[in-house]
N, C-alpha and C positions, 0 to 999 in steps of 0.2 A: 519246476517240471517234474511229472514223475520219473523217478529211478529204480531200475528192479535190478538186482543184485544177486549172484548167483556165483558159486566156484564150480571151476574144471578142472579136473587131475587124471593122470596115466600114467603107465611105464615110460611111453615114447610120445616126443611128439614131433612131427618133420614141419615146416611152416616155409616152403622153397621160397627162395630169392628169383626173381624172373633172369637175371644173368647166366644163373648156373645151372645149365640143360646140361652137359656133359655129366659134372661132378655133382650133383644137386647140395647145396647147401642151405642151412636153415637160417630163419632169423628165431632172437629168442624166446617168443611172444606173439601170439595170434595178430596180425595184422586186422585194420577193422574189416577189410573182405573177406577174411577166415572168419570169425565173430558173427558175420552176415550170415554166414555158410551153415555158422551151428546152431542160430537160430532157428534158421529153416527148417534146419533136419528134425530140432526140437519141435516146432510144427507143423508140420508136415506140406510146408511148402513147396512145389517143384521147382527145382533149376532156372526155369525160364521164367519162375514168376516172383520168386522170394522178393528179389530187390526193389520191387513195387510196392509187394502188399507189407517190405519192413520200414518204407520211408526213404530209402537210400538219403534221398534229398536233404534229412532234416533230423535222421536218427542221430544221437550225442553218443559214442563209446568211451569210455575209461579203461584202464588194465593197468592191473597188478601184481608185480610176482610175490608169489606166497615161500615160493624161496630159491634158493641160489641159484644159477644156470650152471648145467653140468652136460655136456658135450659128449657125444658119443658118434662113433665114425668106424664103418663097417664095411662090407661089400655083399650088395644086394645083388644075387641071379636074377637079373631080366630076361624077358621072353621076347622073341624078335616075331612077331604077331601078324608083319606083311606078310612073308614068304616062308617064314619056320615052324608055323601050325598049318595043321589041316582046319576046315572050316568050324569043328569043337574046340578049337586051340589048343591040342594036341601036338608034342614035337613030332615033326617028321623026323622018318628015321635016319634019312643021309645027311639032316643038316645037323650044324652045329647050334641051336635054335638059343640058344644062352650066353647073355655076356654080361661076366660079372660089373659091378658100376660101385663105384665109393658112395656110400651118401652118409652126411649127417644128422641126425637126431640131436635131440634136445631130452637128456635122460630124466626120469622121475621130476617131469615137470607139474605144477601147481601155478593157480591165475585164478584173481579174483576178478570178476566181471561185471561192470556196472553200466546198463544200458537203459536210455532217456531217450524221451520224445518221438517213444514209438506212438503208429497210429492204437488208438484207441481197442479196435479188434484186437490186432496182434501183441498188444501189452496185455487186455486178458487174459488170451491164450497161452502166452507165454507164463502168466503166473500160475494158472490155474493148471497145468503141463509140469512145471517147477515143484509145485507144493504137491503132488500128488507121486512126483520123480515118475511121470512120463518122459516118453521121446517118441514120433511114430518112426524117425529113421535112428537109426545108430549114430549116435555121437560120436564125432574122432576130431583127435587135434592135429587137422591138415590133412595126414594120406588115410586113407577107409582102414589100414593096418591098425593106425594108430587108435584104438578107439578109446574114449575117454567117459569119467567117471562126471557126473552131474550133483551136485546139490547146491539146493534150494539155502539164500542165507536169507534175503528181506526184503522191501521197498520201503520206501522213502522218499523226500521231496528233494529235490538239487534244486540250491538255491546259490547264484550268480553272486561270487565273492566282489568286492569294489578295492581288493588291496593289492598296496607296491609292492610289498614282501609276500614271500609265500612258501609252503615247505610240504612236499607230498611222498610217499610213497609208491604214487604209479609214475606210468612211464610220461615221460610230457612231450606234447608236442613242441617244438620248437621254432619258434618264429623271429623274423631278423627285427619286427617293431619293437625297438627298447627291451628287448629279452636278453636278460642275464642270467647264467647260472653258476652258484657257489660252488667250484669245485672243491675237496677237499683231499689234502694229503693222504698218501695210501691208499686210497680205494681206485678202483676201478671203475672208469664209465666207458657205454657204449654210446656211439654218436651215427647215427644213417639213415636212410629213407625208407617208407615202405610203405605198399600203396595203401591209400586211404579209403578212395572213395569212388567205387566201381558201378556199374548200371547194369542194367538185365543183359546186356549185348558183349557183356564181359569187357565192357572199355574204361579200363581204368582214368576218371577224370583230375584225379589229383594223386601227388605224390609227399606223403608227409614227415617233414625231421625229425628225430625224435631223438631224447635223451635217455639211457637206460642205466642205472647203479647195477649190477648186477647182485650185489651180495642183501638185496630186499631193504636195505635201508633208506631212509628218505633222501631226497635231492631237496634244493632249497637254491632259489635265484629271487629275482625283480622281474616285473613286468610278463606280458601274457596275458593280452587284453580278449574278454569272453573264452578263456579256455579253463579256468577254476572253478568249482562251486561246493559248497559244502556240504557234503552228505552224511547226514550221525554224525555230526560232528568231526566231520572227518576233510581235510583239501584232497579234492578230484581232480585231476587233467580229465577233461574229456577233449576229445579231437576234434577241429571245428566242422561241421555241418557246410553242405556244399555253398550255401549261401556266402556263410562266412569266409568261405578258401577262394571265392573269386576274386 
């Protein structure tokens, strides 16, 4: 299948966790409905319609960190928007219209991005957008704050690996069918959920495992049937497609 390929990079990137409304915190890594998001914005999709015209159904994502996670954690002035603006969102002058909030960022983050089995339109759009470093919206990793940097690396075909062993640098989804992963001493992994696979109505239909090295080094297990393919020569995780998550 085709695969178009592209990196993201910024100062900041926020990617909230649905649990953390109070303290907002990140995961380390665009989730595939963040990826959705900056698709779209790449062409000029609306809101209410990206998730249609990108496949939701049937799009493949990869991700990869291009390097270490690095954690940052600050307090953001909020603006209390029901009652503490006038109708320009302007503080009123008796109230206290601000309240500072902790949130975490994900500092001078970088992600390689490898996305398969778009419809046909929006794969040339998307390349022809890519090679010329358009966007009609602003690119950002997660909050419209965070805006992010775009370039174009390639395409290629992903082609459906058939082996027991396997050793990747992105992050993998993790599935409980005969999947094993080699952990190794000293290093660090991340192991959680994060949604997968959203529809125009913003309802997330699937919630997916994943496995994360943080320090960019590859991971390496058995098993993980239809989620590897080789791209340049390279093992892919890609996330499985709704088909395959039922």
């Amino acid at each position: 299948m085709r695969c178009i390929i592209f990196e993201v990079q910024g100062e900041y990137a926020h990617f909230k966790k649905p649990y953390s409304s109070a303290s907002p915190v990140s995961f380390p890594f665009p989730p595939p409905t963040a990826v959705l998001g900056l698709l779209g914005a790449i062409l000029g999709y609306r809101k209410y319609e990206y998730h249609e015209r990108l496949g939701w159904q049937s799009i493949r994502i990869g991700i990869r960190l291009l390097k270490p996670i690095q954690v940052f954690r600050t307090a953001i002035n909020l603006l209390h928007t029901k009652d503490g603006t006038d109708a320009y969102f302007r503080p009123k002058a008796e109230k206290n219209s601000h309240t500072p909030m902790p949130f975490e960022f994900i500092k001078s983050p970088a992600y390689r991005l490898y996305v398969a089995n778009l419809p046909e339109e929006a794969a040339s759009g998307l390349v022809t957008n890519l090679t010329q470093g358009l966007s009609v919206y602003s690119p950002s990793l997660g909050l419209a704050s965070c805006l992010a940097d775009v370039e174009w690396v390639g395409e290629a075909d992903a082609d459906a690996l058939k082996v027991s062993k396997w050793e990747t640098n992105t992050v993998v989804p993790f599935t409980t069918k005969g999947m094993k992963i080699y952990y190794e001493d000293n290093r660090r992994y991340h192991r959680f959920r994060v949604p997968a696979i959203m529809d125009s109505e913003r309802i997330v239909h699937y919630y997916q495992e994943v496995i994360l090295a943080d320090n960019t080094k590859t991971i390496s297990g058995t098993g993980g049937e239809n989620l590897f393919f080789e791209v340049n020569n390279e093992t892919i995780a890609f996330f499985p497609n709704f088909g395959s998550s039922k």
